[in-house]
HTML snippet that shows the backbone in 3Dmol.js (N, CA, C, O; Angstrom):
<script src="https://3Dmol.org/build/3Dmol-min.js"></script>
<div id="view" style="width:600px;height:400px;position:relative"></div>
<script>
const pdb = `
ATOM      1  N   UNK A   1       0.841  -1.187   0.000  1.00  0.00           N
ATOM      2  CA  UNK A   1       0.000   0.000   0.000  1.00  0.00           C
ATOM      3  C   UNK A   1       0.883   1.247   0.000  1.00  0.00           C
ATOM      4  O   UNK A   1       1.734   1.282   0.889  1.00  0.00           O
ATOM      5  N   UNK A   2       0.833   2.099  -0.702  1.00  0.00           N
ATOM      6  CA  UNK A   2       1.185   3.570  -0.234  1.00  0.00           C
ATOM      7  C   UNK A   2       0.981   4.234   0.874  1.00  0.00           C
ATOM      8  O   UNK A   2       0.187   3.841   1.730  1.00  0.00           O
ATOM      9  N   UNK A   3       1.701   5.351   0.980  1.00  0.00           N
ATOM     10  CA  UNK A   3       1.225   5.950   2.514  1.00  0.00           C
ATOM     11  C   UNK A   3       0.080   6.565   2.696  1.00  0.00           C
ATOM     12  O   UNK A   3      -0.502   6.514   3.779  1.00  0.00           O
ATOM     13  N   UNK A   4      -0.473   7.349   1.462  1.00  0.00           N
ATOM     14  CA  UNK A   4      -2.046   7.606   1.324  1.00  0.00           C
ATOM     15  C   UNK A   4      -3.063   6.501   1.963  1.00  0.00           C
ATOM     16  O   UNK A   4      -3.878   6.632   2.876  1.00  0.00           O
ATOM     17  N   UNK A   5      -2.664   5.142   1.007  1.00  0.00           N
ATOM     18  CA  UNK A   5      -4.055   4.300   1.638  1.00  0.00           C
ATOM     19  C   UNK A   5      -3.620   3.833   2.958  1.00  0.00           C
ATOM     20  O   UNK A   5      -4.540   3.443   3.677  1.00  0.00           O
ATOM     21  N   UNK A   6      -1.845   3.753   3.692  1.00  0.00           N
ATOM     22  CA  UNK A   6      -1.822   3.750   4.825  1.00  0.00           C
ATOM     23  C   UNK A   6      -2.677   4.164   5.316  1.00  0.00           C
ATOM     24  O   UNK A   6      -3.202   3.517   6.222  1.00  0.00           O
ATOM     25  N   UNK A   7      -3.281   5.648   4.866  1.00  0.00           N
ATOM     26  CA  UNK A   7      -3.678   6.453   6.492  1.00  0.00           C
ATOM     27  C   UNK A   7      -5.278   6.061   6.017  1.00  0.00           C
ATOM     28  O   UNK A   7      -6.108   5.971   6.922  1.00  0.00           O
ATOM     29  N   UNK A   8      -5.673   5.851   4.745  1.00  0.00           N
ATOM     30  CA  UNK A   8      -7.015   5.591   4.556  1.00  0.00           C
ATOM     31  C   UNK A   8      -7.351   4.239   5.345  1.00  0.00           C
ATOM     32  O   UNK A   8      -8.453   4.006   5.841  1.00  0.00           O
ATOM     33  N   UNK A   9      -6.236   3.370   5.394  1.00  0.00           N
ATOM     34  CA  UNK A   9      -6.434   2.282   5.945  1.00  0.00           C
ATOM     35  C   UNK A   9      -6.786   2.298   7.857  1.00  0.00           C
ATOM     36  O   UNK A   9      -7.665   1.741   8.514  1.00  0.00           O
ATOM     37  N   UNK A  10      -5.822   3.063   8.191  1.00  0.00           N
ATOM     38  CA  UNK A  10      -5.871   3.814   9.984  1.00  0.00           C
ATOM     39  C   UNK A  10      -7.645   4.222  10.193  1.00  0.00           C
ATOM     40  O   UNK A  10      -8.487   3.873  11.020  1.00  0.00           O
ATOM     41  N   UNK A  11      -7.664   4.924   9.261  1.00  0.00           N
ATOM     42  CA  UNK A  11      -8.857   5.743   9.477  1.00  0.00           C
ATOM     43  C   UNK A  11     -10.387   5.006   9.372  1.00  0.00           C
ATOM     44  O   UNK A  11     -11.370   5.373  10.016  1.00  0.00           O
ATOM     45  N   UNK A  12     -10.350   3.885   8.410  1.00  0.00           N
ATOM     46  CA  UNK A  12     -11.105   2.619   8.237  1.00  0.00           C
ATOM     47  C   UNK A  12     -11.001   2.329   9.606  1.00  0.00           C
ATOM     48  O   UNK A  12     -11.840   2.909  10.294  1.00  0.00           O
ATOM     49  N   UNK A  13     -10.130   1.521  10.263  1.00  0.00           N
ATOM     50  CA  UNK A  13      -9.532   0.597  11.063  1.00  0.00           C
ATOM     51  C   UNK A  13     -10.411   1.607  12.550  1.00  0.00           C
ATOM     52  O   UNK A  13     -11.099   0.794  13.168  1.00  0.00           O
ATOM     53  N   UNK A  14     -10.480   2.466  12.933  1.00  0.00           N
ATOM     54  CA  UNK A  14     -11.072   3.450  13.629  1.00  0.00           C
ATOM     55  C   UNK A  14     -12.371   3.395  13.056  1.00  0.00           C
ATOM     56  O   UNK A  14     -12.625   2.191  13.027  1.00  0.00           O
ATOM     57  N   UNK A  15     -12.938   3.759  12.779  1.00  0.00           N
ATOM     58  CA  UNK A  15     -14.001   3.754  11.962  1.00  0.00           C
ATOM     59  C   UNK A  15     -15.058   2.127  11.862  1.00  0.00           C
ATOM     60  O   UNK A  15     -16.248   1.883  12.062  1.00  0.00           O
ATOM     61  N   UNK A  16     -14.306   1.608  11.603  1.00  0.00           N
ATOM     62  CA  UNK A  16     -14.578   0.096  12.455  1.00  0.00           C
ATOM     63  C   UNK A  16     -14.973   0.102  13.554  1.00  0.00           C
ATOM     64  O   UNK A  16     -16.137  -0.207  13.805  1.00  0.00           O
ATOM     65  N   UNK A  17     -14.213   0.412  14.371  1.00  0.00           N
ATOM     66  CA  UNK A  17     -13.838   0.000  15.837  1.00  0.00           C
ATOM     67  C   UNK A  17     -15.339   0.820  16.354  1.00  0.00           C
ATOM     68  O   UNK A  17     -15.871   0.130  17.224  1.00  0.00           O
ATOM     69  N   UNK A  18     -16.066   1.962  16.083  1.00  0.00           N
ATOM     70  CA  UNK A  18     -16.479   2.605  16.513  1.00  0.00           C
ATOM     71  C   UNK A  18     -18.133   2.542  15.608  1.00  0.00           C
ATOM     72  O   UNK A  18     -19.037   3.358  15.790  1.00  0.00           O
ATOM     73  N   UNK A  19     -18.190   1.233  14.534  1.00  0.00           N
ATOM     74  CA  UNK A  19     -19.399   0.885  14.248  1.00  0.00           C
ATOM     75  C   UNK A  19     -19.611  -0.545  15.000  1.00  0.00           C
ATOM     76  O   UNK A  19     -18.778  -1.327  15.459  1.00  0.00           O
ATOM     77  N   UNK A  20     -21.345  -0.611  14.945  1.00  0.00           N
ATOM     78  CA  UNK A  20     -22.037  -1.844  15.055  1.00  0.00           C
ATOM     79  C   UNK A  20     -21.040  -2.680  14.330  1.00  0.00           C
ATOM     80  O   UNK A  20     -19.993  -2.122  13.999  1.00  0.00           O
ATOM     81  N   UNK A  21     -21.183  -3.725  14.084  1.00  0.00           N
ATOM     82  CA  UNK A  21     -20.881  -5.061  13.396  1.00  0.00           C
ATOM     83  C   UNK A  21     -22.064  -5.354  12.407  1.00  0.00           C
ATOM     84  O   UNK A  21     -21.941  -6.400  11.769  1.00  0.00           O
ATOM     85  N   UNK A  22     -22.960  -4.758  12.220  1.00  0.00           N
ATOM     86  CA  UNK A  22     -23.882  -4.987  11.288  1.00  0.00           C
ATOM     87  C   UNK A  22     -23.998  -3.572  10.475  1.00  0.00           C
ATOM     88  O   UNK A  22     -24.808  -3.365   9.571  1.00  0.00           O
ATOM     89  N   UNK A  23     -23.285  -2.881  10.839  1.00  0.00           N
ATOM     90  CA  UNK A  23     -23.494  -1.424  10.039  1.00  0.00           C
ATOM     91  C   UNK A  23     -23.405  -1.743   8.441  1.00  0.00           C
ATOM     92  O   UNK A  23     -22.982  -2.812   8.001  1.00  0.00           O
ATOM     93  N   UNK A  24     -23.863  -0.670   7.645  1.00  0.00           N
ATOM     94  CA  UNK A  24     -24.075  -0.597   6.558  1.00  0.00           C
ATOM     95  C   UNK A  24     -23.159   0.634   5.748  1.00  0.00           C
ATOM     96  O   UNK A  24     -23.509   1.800   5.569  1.00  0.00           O
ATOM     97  N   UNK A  25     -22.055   0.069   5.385  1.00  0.00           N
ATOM     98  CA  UNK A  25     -21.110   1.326   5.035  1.00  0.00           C
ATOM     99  C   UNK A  25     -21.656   1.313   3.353  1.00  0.00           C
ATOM    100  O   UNK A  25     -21.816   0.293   2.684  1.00  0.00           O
ATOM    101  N   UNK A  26     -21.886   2.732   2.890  1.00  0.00           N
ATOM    102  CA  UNK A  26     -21.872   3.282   1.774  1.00  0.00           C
ATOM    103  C   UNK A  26     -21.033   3.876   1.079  1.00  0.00           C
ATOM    104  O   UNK A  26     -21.381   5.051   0.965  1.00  0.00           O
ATOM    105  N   UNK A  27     -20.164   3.680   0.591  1.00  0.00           N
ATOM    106  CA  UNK A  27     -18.888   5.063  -0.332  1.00  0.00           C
ATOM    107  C   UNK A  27     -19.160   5.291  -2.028  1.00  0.00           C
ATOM    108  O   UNK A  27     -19.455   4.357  -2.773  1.00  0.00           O
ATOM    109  N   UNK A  28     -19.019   6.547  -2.427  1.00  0.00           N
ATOM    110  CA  UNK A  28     -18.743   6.887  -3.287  1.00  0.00           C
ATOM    111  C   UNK A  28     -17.395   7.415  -3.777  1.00  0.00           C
ATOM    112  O   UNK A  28     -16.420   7.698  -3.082  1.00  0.00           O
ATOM    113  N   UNK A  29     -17.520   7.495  -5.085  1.00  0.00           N
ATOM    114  CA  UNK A  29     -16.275   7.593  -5.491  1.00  0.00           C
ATOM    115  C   UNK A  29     -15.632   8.460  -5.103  1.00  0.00           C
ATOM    116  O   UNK A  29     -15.902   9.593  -5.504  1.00  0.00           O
ATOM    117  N   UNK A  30     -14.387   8.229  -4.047  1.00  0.00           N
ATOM    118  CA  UNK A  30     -13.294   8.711  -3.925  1.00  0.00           C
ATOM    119  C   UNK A  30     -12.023   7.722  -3.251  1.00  0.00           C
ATOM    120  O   UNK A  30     -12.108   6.512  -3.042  1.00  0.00           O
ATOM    121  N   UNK A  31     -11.057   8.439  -3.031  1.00  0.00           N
ATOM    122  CA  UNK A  31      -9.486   7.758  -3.117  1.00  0.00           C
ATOM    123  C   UNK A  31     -10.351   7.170  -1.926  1.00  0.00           C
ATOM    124  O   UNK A  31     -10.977   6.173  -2.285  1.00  0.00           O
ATOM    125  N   UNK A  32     -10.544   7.518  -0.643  1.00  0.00           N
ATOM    126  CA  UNK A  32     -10.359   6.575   0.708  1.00  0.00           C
ATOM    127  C   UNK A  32     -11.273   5.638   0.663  1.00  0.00           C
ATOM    128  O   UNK A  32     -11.155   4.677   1.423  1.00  0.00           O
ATOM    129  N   UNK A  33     -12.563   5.736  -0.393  1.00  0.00           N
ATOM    130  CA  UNK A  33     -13.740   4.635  -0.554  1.00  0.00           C
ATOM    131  C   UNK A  33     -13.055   3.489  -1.238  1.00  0.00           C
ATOM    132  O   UNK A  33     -13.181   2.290  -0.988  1.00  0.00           O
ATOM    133  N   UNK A  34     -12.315   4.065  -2.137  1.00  0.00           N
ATOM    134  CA  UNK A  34     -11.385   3.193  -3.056  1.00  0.00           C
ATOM    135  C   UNK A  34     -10.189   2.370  -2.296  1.00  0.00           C
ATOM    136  O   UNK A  34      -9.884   1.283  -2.786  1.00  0.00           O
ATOM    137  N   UNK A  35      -9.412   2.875  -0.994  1.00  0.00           N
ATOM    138  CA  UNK A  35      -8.799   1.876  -0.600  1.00  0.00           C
ATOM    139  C   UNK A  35      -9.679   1.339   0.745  1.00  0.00           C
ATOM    140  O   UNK A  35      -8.927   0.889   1.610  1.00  0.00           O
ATOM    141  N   UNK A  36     -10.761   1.305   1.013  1.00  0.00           N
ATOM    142  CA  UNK A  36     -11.800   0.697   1.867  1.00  0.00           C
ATOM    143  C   UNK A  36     -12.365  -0.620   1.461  1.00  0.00           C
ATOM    144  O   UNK A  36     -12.701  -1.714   1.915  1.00  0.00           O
ATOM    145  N   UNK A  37     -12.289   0.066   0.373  1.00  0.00           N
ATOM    146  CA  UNK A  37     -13.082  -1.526  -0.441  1.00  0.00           C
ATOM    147  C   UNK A  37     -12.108  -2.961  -0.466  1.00  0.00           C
ATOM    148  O   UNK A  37     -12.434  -4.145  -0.548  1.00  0.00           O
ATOM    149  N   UNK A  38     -10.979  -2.397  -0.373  1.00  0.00           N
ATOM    150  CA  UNK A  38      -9.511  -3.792  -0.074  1.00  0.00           C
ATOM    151  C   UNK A  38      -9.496  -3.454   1.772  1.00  0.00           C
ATOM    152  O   UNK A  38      -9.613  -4.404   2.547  1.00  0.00           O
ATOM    153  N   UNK A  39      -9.391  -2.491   2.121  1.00  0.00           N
ATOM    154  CA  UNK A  39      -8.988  -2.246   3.245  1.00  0.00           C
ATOM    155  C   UNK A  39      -9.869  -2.000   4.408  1.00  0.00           C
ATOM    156  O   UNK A  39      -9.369  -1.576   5.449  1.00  0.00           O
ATOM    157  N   UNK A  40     -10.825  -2.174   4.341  1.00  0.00           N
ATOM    158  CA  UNK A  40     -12.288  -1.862   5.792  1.00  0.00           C
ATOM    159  C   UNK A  40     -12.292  -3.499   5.777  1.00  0.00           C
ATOM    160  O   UNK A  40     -12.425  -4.358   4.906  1.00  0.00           O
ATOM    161  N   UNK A  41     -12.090  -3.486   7.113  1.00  0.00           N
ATOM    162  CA  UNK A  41     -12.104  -4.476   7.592  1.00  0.00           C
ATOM    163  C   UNK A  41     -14.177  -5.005   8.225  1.00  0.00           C
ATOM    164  O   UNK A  41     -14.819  -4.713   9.234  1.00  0.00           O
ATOM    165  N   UNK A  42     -14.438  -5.668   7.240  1.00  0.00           N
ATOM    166  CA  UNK A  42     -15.994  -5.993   7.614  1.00  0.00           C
ATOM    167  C   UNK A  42     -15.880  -7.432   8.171  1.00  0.00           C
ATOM    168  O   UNK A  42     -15.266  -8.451   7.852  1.00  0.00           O
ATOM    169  N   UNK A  43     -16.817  -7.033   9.227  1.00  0.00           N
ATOM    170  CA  UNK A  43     -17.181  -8.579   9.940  1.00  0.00           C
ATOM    171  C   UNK A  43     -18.242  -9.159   9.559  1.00  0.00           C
ATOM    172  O   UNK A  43     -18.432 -10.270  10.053  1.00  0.00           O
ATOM    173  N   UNK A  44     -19.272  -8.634   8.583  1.00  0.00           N
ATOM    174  CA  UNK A  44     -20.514  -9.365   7.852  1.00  0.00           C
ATOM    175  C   UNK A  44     -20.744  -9.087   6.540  1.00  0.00           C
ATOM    176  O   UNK A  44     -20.682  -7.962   6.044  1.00  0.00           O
ATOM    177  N   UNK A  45     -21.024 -10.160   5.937  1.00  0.00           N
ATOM    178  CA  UNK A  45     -21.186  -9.794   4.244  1.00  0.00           C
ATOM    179  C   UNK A  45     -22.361  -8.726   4.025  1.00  0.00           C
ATOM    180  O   UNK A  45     -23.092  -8.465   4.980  1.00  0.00           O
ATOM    181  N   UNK A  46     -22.516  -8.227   3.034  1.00  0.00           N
ATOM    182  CA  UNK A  46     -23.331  -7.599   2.037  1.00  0.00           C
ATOM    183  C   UNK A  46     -23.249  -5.891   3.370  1.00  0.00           C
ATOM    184  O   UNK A  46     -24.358  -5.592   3.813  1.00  0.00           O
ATOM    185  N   UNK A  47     -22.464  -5.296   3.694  1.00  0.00           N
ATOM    186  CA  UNK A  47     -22.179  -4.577   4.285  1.00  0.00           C
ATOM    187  C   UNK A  47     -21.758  -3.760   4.097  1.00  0.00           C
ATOM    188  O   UNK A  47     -21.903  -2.742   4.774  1.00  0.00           O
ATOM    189  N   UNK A  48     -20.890  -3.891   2.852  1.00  0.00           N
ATOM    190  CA  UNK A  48     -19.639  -2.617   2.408  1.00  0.00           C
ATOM    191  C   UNK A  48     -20.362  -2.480   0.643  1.00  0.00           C
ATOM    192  O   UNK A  48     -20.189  -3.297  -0.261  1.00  0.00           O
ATOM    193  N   UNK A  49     -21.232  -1.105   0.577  1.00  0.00           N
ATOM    194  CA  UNK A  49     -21.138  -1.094  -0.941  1.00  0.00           C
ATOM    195  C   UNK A  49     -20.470   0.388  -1.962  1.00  0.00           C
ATOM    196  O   UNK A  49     -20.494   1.605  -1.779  1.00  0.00           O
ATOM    197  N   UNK A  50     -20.168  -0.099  -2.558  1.00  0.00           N
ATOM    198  CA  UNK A  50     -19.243   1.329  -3.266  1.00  0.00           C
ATOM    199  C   UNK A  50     -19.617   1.384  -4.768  1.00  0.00           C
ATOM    200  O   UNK A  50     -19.773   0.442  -5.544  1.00  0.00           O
ATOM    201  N   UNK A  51     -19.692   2.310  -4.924  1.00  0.00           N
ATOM    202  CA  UNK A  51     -20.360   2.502  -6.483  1.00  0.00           C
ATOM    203  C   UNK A  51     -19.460   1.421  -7.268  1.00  0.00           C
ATOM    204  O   UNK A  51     -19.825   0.367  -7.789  1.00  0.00           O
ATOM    205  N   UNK A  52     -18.106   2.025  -7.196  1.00  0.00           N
ATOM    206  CA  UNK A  52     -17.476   1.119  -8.276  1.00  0.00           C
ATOM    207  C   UNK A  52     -17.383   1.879  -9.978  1.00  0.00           C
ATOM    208  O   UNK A  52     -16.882   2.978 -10.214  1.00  0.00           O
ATOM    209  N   UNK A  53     -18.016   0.934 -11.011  1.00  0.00           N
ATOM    210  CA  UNK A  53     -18.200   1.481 -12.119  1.00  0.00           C
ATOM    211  C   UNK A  53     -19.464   2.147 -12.424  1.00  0.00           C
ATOM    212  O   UNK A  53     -19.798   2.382 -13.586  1.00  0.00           O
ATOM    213  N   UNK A  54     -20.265   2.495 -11.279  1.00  0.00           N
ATOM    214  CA  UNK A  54     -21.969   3.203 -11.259  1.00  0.00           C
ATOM    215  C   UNK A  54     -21.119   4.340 -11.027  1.00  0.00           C
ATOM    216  O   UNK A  54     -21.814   5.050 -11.755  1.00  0.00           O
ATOM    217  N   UNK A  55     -20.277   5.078 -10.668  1.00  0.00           N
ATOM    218  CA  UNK A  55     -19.867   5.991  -9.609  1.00  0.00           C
ATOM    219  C   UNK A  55     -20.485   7.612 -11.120  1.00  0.00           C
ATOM    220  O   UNK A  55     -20.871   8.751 -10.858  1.00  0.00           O
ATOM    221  N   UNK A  56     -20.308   6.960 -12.487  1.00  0.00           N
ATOM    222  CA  UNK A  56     -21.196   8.675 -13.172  1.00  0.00           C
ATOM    223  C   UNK A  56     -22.140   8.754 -13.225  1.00  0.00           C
ATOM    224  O   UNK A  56     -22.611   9.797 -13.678  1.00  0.00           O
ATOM    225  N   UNK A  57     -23.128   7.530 -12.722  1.00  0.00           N
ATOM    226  CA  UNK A  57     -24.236   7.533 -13.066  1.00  0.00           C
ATOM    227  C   UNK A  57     -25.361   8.280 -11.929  1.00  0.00           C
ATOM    228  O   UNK A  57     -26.592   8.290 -11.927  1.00  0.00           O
ATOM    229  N   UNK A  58     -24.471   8.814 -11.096  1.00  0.00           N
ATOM    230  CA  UNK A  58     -25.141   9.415 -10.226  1.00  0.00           C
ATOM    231  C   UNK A  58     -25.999   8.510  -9.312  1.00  0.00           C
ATOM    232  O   UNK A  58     -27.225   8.589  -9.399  1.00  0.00           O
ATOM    233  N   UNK A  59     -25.444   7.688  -8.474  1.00  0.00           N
ATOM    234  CA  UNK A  59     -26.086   6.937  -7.825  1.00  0.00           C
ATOM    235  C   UNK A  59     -25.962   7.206  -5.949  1.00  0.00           C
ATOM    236  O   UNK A  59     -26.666   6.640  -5.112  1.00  0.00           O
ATOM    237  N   UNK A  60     -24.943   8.151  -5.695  1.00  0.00           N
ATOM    238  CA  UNK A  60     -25.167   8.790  -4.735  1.00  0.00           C
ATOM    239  C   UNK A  60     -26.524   8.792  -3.773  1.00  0.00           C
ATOM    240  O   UNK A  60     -26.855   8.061  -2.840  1.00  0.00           O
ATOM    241  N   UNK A  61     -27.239  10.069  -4.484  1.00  0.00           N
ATOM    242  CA  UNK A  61     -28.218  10.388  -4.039  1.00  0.00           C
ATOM    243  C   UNK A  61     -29.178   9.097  -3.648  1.00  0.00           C
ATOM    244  O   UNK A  61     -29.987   9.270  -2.737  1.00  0.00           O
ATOM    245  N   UNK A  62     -29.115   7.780  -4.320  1.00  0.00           N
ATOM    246  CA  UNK A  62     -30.461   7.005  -3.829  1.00  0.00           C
ATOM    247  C   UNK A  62     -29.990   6.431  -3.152  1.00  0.00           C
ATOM    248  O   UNK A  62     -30.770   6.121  -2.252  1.00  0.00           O
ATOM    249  N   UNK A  63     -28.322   5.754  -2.929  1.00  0.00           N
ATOM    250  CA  UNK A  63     -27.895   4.955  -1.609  1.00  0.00           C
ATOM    251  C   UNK A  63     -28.294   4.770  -0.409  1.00  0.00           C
ATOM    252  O   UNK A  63     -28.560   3.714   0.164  1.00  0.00           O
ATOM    253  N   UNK A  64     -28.352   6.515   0.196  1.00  0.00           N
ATOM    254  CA  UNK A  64     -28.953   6.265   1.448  1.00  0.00           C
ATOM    255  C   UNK A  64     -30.295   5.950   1.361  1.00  0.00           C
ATOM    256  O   UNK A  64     -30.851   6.802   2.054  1.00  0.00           O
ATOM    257  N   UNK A  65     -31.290   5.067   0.814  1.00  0.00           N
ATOM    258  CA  UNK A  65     -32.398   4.782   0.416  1.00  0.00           C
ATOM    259  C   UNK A  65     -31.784   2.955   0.972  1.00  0.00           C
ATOM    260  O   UNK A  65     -32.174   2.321   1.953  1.00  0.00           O
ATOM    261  N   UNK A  66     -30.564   2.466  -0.259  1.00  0.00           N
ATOM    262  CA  UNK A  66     -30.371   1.154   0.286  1.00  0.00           C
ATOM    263  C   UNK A  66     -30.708   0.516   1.213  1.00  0.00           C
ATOM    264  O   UNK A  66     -31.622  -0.299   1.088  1.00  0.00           O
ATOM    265  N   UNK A  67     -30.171   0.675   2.211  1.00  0.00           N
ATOM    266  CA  UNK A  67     -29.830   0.264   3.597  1.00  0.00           C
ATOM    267  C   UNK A  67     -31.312   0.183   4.197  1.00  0.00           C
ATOM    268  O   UNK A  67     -31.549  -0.992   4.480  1.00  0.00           O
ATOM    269  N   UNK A  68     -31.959   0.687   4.372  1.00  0.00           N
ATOM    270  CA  UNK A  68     -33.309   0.705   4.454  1.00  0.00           C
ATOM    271  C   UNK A  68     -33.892  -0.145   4.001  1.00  0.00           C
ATOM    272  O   UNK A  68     -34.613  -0.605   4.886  1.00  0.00           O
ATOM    273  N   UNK A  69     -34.040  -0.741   2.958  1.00  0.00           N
ATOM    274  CA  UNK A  69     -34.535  -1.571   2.111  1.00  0.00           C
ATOM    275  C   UNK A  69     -34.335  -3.043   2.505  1.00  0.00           C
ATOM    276  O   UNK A  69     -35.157  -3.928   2.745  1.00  0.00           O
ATOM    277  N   UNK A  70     -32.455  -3.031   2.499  1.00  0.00           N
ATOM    278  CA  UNK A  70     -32.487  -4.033   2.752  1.00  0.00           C
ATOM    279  C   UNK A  70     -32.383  -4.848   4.123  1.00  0.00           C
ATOM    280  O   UNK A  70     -32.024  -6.022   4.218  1.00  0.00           O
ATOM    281  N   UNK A  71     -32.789  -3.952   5.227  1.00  0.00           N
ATOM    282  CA  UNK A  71     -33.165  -3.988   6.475  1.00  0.00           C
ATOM    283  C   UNK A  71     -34.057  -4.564   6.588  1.00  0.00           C
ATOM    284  O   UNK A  71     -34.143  -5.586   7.268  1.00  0.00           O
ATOM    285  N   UNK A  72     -35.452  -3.756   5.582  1.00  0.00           N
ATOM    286  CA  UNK A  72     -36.806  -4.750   5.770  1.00  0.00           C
ATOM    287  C   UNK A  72     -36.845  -5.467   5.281  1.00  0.00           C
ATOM    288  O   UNK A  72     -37.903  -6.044   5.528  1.00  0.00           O
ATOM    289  N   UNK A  73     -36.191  -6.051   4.452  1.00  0.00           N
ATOM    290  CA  UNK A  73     -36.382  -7.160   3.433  1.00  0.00           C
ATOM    291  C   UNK A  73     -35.398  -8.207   4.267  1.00  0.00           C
ATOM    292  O   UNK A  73     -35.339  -9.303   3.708  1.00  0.00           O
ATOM    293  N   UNK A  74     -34.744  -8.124   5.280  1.00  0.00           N
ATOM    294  CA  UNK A  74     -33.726  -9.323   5.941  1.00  0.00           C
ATOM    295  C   UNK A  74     -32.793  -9.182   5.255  1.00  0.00           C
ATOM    296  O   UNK A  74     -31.994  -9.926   5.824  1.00  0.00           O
ATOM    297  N   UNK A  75     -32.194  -8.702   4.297  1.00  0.00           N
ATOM    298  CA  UNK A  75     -30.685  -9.078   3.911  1.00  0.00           C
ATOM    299  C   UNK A  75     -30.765 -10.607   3.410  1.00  0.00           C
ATOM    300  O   UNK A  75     -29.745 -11.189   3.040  1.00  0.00           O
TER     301      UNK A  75
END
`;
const viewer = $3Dmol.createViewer("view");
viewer.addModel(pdb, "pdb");
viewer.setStyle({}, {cartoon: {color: "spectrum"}});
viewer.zoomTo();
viewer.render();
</script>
């Protein structure tokens, strides 16, 4: 890793420590979402979602909608 995603990695690693275990992390495109996605350490699947290759399509705005959804629906 570089020293950039070093510290993206620190800051994950905190950031962890200080969610549920069932939390629902969302990122959009940027550098620290980008080394989260190798580097956030998740303790449950379907937990960590990041645009990825959606990231022009403007998908931002409905994300925080996700999590919701798939709350009531059980995951």
């Amino acid at each position: 890793m570089t020293d950039l995603e070093k510290q993206h990695a620190r800051v994950w690693e905190i950031l962890r420590s200080a969610l549920p275990p069932d939390a629902i992390v969302m990122g959009d495109a940027t550098q620290i979402v980008y080394t989260g996605s190798f580097a956030m350490p998740m303790e449950m699947e379907r937990c960590w979602y990041y645009s990825g290759t959606y990231c022009s399509l403007g998908v931002a705005l409905r994300w925080p909608l996700a999590p919701r959804s798939a709350r009531r629906i059980g995951r």
